[in-house]
C-alpha positions as a Markdown table, in Angstrom:
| # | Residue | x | y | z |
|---|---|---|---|---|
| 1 | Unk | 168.5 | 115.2 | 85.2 |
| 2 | Unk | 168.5 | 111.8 | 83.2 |
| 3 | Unk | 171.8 | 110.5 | 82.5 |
| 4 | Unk | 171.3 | 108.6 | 79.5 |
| 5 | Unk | 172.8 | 104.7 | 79.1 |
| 6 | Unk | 175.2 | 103.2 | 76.7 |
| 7 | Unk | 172.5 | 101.7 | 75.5 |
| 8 | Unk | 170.5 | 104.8 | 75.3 |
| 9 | Unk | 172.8 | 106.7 | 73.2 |
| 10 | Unk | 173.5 | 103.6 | 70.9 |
| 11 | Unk | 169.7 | 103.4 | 70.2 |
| 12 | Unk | 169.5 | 107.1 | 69.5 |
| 13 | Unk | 172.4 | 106.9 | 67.0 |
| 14 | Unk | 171.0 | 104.1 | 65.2 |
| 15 | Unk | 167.3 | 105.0 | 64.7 |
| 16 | Unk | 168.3 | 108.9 | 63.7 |
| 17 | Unk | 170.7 | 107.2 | 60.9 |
| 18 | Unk | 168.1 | 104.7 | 59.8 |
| 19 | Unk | 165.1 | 107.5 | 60.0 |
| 20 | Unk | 167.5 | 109.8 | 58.0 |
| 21 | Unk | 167.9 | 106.7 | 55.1 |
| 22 | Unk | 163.7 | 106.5 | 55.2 |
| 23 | Unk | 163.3 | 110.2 | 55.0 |
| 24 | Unk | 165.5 | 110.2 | 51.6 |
| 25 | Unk | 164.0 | 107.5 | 50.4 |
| 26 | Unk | 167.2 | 104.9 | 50.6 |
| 27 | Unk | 165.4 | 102.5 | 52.9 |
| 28 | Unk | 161.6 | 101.7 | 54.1 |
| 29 | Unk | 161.2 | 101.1 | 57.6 |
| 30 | Unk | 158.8 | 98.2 | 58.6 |
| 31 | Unk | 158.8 | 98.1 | 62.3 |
| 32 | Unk | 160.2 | 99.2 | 65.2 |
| 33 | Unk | 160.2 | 97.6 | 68.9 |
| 34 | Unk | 161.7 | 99.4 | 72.2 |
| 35 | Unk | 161.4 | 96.4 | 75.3 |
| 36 | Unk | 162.4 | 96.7 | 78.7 |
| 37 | Unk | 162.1 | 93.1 | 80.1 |
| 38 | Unk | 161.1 | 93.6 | 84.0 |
| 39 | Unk | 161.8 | 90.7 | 85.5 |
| 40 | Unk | 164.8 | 90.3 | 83.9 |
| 41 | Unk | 166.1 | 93.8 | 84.1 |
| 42 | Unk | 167.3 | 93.9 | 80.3 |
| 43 | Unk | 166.5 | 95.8 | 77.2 |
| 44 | Unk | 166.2 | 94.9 | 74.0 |
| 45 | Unk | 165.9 | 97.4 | 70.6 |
| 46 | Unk | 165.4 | 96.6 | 67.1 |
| 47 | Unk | 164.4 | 97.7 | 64.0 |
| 48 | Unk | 163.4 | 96.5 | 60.5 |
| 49 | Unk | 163.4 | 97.7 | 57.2 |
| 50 | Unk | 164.1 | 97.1 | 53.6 |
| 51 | Unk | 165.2 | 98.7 | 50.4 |
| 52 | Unk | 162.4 | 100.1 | 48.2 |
| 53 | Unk | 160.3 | 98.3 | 46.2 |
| 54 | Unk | 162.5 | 95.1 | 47.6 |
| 55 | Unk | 161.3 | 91.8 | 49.4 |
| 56 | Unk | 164.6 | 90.8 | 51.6 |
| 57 | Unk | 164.2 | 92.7 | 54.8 |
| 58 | Unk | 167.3 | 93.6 | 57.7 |
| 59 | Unk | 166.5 | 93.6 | 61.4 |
| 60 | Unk | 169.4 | 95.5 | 63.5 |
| 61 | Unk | 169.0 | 94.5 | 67.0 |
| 62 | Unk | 170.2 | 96.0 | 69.9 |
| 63 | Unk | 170.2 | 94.3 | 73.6 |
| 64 | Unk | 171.2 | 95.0 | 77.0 |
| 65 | Unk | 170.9 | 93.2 | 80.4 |
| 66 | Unk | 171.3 | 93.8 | 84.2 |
| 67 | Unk | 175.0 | 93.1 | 84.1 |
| 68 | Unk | 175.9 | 95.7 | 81.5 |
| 69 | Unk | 173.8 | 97.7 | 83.2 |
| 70 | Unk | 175.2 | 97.3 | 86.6 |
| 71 | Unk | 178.6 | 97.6 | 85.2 |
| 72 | Unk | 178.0 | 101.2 | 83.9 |
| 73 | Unk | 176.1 | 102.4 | 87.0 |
| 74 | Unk | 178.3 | 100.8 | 89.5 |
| 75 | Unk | 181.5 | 101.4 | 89.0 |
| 76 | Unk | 182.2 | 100.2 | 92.3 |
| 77 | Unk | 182.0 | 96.8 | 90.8 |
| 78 | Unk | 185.5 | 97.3 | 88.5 |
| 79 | Unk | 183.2 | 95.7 | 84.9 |
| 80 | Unk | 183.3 | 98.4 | 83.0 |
| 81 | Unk | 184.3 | 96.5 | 80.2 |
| 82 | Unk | 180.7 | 95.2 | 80.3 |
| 83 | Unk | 179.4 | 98.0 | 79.6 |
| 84 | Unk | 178.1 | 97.6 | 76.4 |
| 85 | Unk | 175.4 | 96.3 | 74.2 |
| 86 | Unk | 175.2 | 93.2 | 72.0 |
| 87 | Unk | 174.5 | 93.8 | 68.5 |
| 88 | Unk | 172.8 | 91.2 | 65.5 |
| 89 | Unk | 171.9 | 91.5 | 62.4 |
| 90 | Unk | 169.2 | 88.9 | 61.0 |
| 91 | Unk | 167.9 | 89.3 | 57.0 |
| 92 | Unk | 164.6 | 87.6 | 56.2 |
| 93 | Unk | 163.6 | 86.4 | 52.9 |
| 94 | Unk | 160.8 | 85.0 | 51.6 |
| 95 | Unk | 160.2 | 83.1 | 47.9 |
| 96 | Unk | 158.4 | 80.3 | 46.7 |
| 97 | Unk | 161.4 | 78.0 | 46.3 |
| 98 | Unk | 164.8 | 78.5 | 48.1 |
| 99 | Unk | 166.9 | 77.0 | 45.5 |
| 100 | Unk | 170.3 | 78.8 | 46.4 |
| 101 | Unk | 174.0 | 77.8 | 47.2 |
| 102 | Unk | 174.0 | 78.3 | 50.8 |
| 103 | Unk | 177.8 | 78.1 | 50.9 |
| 104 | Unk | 178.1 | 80.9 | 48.4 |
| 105 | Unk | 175.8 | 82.8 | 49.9 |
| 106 | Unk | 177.9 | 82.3 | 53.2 |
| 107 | Unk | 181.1 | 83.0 | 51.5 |
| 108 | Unk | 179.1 | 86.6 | 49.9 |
| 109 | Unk | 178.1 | 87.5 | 53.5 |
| 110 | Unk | 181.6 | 87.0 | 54.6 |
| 111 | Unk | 182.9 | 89.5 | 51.8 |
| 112 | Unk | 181.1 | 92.1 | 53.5 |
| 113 | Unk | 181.2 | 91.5 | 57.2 |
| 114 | Unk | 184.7 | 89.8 | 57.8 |
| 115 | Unk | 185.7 | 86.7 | 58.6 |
| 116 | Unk | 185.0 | 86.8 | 62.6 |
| 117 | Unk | 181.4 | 87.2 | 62.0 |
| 118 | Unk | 179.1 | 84.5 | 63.3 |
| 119 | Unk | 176.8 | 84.0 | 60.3 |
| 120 | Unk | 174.2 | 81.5 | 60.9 |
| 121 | Unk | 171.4 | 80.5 | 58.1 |
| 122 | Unk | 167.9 | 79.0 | 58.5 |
| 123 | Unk | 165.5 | 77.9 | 56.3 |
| 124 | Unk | 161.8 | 77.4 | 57.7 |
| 125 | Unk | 158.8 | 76.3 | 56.1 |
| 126 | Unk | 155.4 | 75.3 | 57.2 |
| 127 | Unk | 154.9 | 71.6 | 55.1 |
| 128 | Unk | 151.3 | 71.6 | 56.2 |
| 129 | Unk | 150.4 | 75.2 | 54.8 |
| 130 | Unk | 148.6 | 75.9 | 51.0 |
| 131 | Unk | 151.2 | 78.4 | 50.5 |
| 132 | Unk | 154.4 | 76.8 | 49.4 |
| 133 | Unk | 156.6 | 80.0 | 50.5 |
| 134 | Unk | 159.9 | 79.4 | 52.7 |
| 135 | Unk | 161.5 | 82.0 | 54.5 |
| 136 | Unk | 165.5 | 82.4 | 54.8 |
| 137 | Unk | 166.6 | 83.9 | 57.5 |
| 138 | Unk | 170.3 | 84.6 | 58.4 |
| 139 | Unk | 171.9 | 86.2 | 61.2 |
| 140 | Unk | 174.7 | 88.0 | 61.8 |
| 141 | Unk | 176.1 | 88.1 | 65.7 |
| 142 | Unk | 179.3 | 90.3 | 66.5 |
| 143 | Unk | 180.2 | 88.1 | 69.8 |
| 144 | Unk | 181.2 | 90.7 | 71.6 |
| 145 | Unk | 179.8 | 93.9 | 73.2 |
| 146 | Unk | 179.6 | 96.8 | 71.3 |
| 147 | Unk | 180.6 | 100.1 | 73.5 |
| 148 | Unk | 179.7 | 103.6 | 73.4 |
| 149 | Unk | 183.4 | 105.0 | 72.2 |
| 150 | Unk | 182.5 | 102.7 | 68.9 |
| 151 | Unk | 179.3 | 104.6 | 68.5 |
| 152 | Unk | 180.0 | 106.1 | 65.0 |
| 153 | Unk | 180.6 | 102.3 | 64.4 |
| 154 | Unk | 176.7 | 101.9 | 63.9 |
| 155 | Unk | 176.2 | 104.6 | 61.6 |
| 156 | Unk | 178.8 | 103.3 | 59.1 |
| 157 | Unk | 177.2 | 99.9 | 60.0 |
| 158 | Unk | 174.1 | 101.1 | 57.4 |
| 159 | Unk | 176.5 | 101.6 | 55.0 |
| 160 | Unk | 177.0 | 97.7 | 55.1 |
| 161 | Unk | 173.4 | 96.8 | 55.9 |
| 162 | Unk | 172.4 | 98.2 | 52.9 |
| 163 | Unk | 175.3 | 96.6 | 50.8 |
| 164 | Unk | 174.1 | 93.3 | 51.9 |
| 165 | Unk | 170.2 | 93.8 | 51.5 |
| 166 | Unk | 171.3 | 94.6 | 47.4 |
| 167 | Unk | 173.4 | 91.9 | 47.6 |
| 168 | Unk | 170.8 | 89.5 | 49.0 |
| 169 | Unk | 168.3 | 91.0 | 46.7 |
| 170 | Unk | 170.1 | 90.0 | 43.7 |
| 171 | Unk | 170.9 | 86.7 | 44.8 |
| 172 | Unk | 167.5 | 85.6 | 46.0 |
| 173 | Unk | 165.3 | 87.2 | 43.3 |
């Protein structure tokens, strides 16, 4: 019989609480990806979605490599502490003209995730292109492992995804 991973049952938990927001309507899911990188030996889980009838979109991404891996299956080795997943968050928006207070914004993000988030923002834009539309995008990095014992973690996580998305929706429009 399979004996599922960490990551596994931290992918599980976080698609059936997202899938459960789409089904009531809360959120719309965009995409989805599931990757297992061979040569590396690592995984790698996201998914994106947005709030209805709203343009900022939230990516939660979920990663695992051979070392975390090892670490669970081998407990020879005396890591279990590594084993775990990283976790990000990255927000996308996309407008015309990105006239916002970047520091503000920063400060808003911090409101909601805590001060010992990494909260990174980046503003790209094609200068050759017709369309004059720039894209924010800002991520979110936990800089640590996530492990299974936090696993109702993620689902309250959505709780704060969504916060942000209105948030960022209200700011940005």
């Amino acid at each position: 019989m399979f004996d599922p991973t960490a990551f596994d049952n931290m992918k599980v938990v976080i698609e059936g609480a997202l899938y459960d927001l789409d089904i009531s309507g809360e959120i719309v899911i965009t995409d989805r990806n599931d990757s297992i990188n061979m040569a590396k030996m690592s995984r790698r889980f996201d998914m994106t979605f947005r709030l209805p009838e709203k343009k900022v979109k939230a990516t939660i991404e979920l990663k695992s490599g051979l070392f975390n891996l090892a670490a669970e299956l081998l407990p020879s080795i005396q890591s279990e502490e590594q084993a775990g997943c990283m976790l990000s968050l990255k927000f996308i928006a996309a407008k015309e003209e990105l006239d916002l207070d970047y520091s503000a914004l920063k400060a808003l993000l911090l409101d909601i995730w805590g001060p010992t988030r990494i909260i990174n923002q980046n503003v790209l834009y094609d200068p050759l292109s017709i369309d004059p539309a720039h894209s924010l995008i800002i991520t979110i990095e936990f800089d640590r492992l996530i492990h299974e014992d936090q696993i109702e973690d993620l689902v309250e996580m959505t709780e704060f995804i969504i916060t942000t998305l209105k948030r960022l929706n209200e700011e940005i429009s």
